[in-house]
MARKOLZA-365666 format. One record per residue (C-alpha): residue number from 1; residue in three letters; x, y, z. Coordinates in steps of 0.25 Angstrom, whole numbers, plus 2048, in hexadecimal, padded with zeros to 3 digits. Layout:
N
+-----+--------+------+-------+-----+
| num | residu | east | north |  up |
+-----+--------+------+-------+-----+
| NUM |    Ala |    X |     Y |   Z |
...
+-----+--------+------+-------+-----+
//
This chain:
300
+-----+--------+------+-------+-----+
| num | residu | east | north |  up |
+-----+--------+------+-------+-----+
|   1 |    Unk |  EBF |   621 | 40B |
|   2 |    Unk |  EC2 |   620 | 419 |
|   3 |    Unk |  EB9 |   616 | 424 |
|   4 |    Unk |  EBC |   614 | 432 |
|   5 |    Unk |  EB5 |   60B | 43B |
|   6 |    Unk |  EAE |   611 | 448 |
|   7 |    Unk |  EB2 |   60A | 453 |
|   8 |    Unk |  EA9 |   5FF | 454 |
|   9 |    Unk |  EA1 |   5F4 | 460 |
|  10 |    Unk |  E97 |   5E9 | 459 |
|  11 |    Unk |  E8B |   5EC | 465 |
|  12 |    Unk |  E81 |   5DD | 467 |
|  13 |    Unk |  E75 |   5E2 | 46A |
|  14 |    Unk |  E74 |   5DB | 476 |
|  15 |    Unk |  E67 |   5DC | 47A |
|  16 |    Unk |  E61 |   5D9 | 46C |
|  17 |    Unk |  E6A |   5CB | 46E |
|  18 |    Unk |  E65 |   5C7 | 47B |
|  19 |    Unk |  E56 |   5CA | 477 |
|  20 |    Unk |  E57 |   5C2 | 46B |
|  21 |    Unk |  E5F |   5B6 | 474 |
|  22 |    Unk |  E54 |   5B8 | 47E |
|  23 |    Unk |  E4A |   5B6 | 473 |
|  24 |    Unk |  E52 |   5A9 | 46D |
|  25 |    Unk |  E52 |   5A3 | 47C |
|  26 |    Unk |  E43 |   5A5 | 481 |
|  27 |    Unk |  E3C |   5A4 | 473 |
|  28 |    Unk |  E44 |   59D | 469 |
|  29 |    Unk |  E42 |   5A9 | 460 |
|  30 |    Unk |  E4E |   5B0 | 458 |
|  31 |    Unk |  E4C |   5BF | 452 |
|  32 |    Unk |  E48 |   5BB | 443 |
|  33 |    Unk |  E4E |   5C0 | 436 |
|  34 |    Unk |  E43 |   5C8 | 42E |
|  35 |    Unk |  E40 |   5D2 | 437 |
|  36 |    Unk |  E33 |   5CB | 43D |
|  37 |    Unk |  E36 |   5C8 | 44B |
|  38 |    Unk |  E3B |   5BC | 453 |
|  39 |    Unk |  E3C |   5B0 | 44D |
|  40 |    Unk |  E37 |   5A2 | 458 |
|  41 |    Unk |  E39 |   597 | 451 |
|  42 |    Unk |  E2E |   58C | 452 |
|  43 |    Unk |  E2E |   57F | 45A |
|  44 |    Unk |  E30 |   578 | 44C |
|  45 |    Unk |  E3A |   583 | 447 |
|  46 |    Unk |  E42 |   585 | 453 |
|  47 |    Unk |  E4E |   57B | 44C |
|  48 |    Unk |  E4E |   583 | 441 |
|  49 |    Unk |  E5A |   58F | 43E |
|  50 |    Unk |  E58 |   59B | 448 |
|  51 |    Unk |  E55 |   5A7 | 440 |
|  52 |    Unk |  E60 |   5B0 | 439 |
|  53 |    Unk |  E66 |   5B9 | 445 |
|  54 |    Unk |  E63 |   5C9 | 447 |
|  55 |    Unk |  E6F |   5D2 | 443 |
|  56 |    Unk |  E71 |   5DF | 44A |
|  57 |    Unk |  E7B |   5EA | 44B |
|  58 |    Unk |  E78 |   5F6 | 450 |
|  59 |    Unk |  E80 |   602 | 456 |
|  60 |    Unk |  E83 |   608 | 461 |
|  61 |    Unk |  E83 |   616 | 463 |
|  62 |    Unk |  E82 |   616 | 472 |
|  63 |    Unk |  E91 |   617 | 473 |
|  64 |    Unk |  E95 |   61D | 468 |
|  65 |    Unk |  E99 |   610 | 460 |
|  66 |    Unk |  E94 |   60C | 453 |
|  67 |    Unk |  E91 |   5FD | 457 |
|  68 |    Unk |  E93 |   5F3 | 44C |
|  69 |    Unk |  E93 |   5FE | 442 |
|  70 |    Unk |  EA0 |   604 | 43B |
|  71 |    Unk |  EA2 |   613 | 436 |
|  72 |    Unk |  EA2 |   615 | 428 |
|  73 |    Unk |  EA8 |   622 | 426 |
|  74 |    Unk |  EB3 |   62C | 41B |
|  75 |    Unk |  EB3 |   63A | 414 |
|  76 |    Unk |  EB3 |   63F | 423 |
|  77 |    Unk |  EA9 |   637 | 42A |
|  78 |    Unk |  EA9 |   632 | 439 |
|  79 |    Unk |  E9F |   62C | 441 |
|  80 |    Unk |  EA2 |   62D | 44F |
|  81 |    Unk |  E98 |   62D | 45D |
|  82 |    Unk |  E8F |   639 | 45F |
|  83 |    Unk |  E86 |   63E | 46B |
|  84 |    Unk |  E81 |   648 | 460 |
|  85 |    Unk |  E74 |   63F | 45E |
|  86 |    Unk |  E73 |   633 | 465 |
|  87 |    Unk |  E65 |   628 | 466 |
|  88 |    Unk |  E5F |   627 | 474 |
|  89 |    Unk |  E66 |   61E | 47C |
|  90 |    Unk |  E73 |   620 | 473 |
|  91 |    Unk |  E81 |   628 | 478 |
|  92 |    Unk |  E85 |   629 | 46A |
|  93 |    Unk |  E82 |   62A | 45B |
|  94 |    Unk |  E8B |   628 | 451 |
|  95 |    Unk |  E8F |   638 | 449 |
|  96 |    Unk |  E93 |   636 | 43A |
|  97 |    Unk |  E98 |   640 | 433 |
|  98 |    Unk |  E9B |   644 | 426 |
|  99 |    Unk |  EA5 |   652 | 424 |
| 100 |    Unk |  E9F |   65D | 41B |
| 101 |    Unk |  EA5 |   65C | 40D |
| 102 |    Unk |  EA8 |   64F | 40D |
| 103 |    Unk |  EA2 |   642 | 407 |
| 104 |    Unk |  EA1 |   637 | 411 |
| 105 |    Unk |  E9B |   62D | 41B |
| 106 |    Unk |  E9C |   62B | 42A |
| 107 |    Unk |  E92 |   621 | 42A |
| 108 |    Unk |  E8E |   616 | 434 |
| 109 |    Unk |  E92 |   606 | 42D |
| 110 |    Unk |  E8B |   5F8 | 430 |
| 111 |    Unk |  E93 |   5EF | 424 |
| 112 |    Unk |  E8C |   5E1 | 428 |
| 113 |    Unk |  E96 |   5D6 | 427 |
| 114 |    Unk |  EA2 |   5E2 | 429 |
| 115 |    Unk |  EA8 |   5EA | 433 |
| 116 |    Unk |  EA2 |   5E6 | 441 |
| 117 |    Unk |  E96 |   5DF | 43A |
| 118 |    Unk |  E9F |   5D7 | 433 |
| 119 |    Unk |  E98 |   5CB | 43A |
| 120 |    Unk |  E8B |   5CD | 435 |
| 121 |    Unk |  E85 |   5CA | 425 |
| 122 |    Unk |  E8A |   5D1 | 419 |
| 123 |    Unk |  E7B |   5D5 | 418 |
| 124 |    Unk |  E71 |   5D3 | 421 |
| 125 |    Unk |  E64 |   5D7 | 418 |
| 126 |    Unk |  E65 |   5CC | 40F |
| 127 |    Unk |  E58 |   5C4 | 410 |
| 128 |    Unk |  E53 |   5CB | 41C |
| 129 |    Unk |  E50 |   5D9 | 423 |
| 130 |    Unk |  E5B |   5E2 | 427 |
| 131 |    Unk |  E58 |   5F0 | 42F |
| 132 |    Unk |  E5E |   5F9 | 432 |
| 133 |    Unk |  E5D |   605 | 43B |
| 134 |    Unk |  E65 |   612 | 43A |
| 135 |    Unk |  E64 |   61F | 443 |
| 136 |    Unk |  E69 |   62C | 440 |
| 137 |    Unk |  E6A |   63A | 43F |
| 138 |    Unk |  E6F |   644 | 436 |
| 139 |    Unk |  E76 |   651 | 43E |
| 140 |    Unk |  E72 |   65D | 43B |
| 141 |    Unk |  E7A |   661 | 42E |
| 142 |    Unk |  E79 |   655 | 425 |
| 143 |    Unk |  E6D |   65D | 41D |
| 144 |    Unk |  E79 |   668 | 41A |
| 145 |    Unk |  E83 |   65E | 419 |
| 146 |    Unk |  E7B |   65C | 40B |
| 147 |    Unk |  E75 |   666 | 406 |
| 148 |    Unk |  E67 |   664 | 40B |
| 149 |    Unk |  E5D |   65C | 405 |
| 150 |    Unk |  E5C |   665 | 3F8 |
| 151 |    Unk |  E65 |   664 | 3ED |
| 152 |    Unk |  E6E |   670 | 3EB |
| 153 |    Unk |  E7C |   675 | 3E5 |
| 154 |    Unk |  E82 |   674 | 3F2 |
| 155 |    Unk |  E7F |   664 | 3F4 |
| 156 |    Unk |  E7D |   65D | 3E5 |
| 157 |    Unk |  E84 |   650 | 3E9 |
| 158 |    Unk |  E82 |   651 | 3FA |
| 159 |    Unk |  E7C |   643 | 400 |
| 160 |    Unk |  E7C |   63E | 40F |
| 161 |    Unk |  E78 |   62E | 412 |
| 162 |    Unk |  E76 |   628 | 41E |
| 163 |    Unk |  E74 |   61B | 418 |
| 164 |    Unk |  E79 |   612 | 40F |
| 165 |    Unk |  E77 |   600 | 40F |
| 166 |    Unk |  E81 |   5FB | 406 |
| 167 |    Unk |  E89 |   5EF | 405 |
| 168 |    Unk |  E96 |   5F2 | 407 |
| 169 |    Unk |  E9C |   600 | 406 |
| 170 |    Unk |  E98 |   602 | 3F8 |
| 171 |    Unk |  E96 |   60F | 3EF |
| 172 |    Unk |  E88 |   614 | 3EC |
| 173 |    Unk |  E7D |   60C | 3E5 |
| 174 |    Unk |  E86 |   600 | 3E5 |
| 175 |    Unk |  E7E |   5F6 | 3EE |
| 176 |    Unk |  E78 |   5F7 | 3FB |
| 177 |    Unk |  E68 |   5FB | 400 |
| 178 |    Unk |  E66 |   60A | 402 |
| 179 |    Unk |  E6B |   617 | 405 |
| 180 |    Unk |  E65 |   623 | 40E |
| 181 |    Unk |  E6A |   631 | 409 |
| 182 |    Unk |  E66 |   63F | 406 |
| 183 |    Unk |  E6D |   645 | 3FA |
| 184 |    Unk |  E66 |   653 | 3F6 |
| 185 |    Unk |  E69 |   653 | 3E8 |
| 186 |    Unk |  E69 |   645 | 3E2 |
| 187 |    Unk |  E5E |   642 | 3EA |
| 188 |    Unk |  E54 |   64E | 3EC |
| 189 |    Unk |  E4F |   654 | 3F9 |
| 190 |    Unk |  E4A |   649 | 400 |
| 191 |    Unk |  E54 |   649 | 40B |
| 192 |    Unk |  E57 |   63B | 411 |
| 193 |    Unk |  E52 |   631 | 40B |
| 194 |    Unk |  E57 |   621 | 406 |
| 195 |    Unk |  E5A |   61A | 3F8 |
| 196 |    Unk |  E5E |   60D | 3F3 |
| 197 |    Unk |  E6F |   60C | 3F3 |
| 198 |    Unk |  E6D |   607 | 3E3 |
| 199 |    Unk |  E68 |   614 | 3E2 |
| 200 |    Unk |  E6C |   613 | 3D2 |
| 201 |    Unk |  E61 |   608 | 3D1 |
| 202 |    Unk |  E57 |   60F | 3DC |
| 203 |    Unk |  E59 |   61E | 3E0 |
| 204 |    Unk |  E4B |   61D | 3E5 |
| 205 |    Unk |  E4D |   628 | 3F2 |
| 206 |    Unk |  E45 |   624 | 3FF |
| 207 |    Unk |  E45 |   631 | 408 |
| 208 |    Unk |  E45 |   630 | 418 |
| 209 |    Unk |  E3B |   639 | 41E |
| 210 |    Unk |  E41 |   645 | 426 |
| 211 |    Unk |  E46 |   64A | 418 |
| 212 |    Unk |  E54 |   64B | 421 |
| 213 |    Unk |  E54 |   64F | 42F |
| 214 |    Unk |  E61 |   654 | 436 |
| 215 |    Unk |  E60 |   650 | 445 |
| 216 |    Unk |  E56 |   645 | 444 |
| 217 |    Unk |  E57 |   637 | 445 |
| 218 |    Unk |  E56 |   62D | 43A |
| 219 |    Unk |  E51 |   620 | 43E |
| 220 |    Unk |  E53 |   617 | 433 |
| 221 |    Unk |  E50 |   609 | 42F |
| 222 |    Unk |  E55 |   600 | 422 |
| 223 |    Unk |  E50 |   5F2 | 41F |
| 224 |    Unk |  E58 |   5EA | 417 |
| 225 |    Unk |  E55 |   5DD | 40F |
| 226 |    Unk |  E5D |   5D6 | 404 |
| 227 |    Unk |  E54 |   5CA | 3FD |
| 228 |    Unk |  E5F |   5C1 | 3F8 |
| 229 |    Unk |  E55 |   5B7 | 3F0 |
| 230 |    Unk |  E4E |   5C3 | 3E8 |
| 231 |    Unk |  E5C |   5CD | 3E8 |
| 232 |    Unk |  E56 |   5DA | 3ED |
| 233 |    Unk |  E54 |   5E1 | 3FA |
| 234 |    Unk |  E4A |   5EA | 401 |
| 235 |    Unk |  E4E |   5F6 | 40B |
| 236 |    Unk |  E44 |   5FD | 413 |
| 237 |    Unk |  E47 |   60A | 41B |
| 238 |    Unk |  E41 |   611 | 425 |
| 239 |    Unk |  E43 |   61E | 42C |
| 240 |    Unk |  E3E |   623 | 43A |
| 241 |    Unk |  E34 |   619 | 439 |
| 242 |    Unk |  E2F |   61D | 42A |
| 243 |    Unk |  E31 |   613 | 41E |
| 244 |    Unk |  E3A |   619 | 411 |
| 245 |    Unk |  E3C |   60F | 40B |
| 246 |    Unk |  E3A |   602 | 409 |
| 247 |    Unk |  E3D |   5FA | 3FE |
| 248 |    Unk |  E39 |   5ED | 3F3 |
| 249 |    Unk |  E44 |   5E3 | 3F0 |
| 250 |    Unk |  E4D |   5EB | 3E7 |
| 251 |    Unk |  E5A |   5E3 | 3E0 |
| 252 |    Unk |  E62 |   5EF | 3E3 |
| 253 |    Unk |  E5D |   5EF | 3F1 |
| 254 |    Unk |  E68 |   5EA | 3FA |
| 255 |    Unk |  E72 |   5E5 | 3EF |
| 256 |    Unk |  E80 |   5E3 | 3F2 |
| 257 |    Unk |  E85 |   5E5 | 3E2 |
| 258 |    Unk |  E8F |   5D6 | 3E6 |
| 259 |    Unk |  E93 |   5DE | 3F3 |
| 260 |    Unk |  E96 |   5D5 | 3FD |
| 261 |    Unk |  E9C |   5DE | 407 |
| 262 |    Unk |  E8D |   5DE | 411 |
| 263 |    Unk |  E84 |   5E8 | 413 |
| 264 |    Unk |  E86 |   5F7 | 417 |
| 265 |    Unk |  E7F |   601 | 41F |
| 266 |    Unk |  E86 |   60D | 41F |
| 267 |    Unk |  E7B |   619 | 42A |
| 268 |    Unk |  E81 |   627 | 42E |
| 269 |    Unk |  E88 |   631 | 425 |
| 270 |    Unk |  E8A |   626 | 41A |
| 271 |    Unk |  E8D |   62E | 40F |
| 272 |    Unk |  E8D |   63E | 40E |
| 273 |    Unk |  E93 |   644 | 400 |
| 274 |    Unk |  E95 |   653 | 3FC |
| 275 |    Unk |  E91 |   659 | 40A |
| 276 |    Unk |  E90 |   667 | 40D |
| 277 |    Unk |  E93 |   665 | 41D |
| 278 |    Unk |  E94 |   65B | 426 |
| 279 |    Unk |  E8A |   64E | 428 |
| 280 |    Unk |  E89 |   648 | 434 |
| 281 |    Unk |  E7E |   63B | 437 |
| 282 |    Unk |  E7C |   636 | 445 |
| 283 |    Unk |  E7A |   626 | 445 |
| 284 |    Unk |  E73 |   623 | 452 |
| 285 |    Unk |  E6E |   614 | 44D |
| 286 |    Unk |  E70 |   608 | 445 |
| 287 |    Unk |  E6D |   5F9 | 444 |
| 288 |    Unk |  E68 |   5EE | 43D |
| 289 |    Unk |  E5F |   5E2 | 440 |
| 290 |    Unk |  E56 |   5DA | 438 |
| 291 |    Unk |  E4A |   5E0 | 441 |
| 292 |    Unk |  E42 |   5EA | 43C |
| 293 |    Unk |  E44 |   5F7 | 442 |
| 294 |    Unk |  E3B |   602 | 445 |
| 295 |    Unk |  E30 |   605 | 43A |
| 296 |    Unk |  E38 |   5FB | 431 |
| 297 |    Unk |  E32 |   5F1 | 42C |
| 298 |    Unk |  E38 |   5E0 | 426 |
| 299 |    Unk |  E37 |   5DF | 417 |
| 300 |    Unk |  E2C |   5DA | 40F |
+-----+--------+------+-------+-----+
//
């Protein structure tokens, strides 16, 4: 297995920092960490600890880079800047792709405490809210590159994901939170939809609505939440706007199975086996924050 590294600059978001300094300096207040608002500390509080800091990374496809994120890519795979699709306001999205035949990834990497996050927590959802937010498109094709959503001779063992949060670059069902796939034959015709990585404990299947549309946008969110004291984790998942999923504390939920390697969110073409033609998948978008974002909503 082969992995290059897209040429890579960390972009601060500047403006973010100067409004949240600006806040500090007039109001004494600091962004808070459960995803409820500023935090002012009181008269009688205001010598106690600040609250924890906000972590952000995001991309930025406005000049082609990949910002703080690395590329994840073998069998084939390469993702480079497009102009094929592209968010307003945006020059550029990043084009993965996958060459028929093969089995692959060209996927999109954020590997916290790694790589160019190398500075930031091994896992930033433990006792608190992590979202994240993904964009993306799947090009015309990627239906054939699998056979379709119906299960026939010609595709018994296809699969495309655009999603998988593990810890570490692990194999299937070893740790991690979920994956989002469409695979026709183990899975039925339900098109894209989301299932717990420990899928061999839970392969309960949580479908996406747009059953799987070539050419549209998916606007996605995950919330991530480790509970250290009561070992189990929740994940909540929306897509344009509309709630899949969103789950108890399961023990399988989040677990790292001893890994110690940090968490892992691998967005694009993350994995294509057994294709019939090529797949290509257009990230325009990802960050994380421990904000709500969109429709999302904090933990219980």
């Amino acid at each position: 297995m082969a992995r290059w590294d897209a040429d890579i600059r960390f972009w601060i978001l500047a403006q973010v920092a100067a409004t949240a300094l600006a806040a500090v300096l007039a109001t004494g207040c600091l962004p808070c960490g459960d995803a409820t608002g500023p935090q002012c500390a009181s008269p009688s509080e205001e010598h106690k600890p600040s609250a924890a800091r906000v972590i952000y990374y995001r991309t930025n496809f406005t000049d082609g880079t990949t910002g703080p994120l690395d590329v994840y890519a073998y069998g084939g795979g390469s993702c480079e800047p497009s102009l094929d699709q592209r968010d307003a306001g945006s020059a550029y999205s990043i084009k993965c792709t996958i060459p028929g035949g093969a089995t692959g990834a060209a996927a999109l990497q954020a590997w916290f405490g790694h790589g160019k996050l190398a500075g930031l927590p091994l896992d930033p959802s433990l006792d608190r809210d992590l979202f994240q937010e993904v964009r993306f498109v799947l090009a015309p094709g990627a239906l054939a590159a699998v056979g379709g959503t119906t299960c026939t001779s010609l595709n018994p063992t296809s699969q495309l994901k655009v999603h998988k949060s593990v810890y570490g670059q692990a194999g299937s069902a070893w740790n991690g939170w979920v994956m989002s796939n469409i695979a026709p034959c183990s899975d039925g015709d339900i098109g894209l939809f989301s299932e717990p990585e420990m899928w061999i404990i839970n392969g309960g299947r949580y479908p996406w609505p747009q059953k799987l549309s070539e050419g549209t946008v998916y606007d996605v969110v995950y919330r991530y939440h480790r509970y250290t004291a009561q070992n189990c984790g929740t994940i909540g998942i929306w897509v344009n706007g509309n709630k899949v999923m969103d789950s108890p504390c399961w023990s399988y939920m989040g677990t790292t199975n001893g890994s110690t390697q940090g968490l892992l969110f691998w967005d694009g073409a993350t994995y294509l086996q057994s294709s019939l033609s090529p797949v290509v998948v257009y990230d325009l978008f990802t960050q994380a924050t421990n904000y709500p974002i969109g429709a999302a909503t904090p933990s219980p």
